[in-house]
C-alpha positions in Angstrom: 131.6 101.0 163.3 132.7 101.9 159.8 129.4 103.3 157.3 129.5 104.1 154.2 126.2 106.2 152.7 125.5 105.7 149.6 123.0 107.3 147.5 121.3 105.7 144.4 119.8 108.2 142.0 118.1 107.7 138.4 119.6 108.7 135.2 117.9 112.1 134.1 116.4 111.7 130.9 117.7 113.5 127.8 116.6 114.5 124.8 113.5 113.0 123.2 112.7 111.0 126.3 112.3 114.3 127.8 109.8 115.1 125.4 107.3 112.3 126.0 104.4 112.4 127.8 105.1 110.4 131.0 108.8 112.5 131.8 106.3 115.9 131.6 103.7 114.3 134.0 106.8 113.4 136.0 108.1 117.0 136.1 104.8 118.2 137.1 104.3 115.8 140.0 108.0 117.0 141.1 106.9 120.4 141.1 109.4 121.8 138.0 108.5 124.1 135.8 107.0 123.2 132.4 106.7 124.8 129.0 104.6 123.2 126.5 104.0 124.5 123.0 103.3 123.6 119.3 104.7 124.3 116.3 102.9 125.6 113.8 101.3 123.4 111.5 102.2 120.5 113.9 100.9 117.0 113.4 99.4 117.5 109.8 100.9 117.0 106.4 100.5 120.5 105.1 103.9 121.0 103.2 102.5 124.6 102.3 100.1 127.1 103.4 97.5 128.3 101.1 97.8 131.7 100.0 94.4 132.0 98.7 91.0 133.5 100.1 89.4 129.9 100.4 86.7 131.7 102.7 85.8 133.7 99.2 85.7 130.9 97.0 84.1 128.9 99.7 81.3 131.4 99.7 81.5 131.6 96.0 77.5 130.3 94.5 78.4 131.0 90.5 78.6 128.3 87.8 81.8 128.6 87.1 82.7 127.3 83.3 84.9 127.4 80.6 83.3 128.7 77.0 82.8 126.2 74.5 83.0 126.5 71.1 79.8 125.6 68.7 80.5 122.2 66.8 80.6 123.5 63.4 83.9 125.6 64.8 85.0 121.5 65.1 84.4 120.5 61.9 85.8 123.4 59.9 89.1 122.4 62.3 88.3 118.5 61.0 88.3 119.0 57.6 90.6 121.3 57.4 93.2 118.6 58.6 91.8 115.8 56.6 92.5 118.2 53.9 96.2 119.1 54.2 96.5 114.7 55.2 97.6 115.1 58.8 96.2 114.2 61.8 94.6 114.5 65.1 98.9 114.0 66.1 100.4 115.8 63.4 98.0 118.6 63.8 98.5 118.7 68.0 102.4 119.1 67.1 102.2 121.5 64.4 100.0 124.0 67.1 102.0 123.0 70.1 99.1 122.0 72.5 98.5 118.5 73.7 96.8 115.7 71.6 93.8 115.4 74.1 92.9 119.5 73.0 92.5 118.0 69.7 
């Protein structure tokens, strides 16, 4: 009588089919050994950690605000460019700050 054995095995899985869920469930029911861990800052879409005491400033109660200036400071500033012809443009370029400051 001639036999021949042949044995039939699966594939082992390799690289990210490794990683899913069902190939570690497998691994555990087979009695391997399995190592599990996250990366830092895993599965959010944080490009940089804050630096900042946010506990502080969330703890922080004071009005926070920036001065204002009175409005007759606005009107010298006004007239004053009305007088020499330019304007609200002109007058933003000539100070280097942005038109919506003036």
């Amino acid at each position: 009588m001639d036999t021949e054995v042949t044995i039939l095995r699966k594939k082992m899985p390799k690289g990210a089919a490794l990683k899913t869920e069902q190939a570690v469930n497998t691994a555990r029911r087979t009695g391997l050994a399995v190592e599990t861990s996250q990366k830092f800052g895993a599965a959010t879409n944080k490009q940089h950690g804050t630096t900042l005491n946010t506990t502080k400033l969330d703890h922080e109660t004071e009005e926070l605000k920036h001065q204002s200036l009175d409005k007759d400071v606005s009107k010298l500033i006004m007239q004053g460019r009305q007088a020499k012809g330019w304007s609200q443009k002109e007058l933003a370029t000539v100070i280097l700050i942005l038109l919506r400051v003036v």
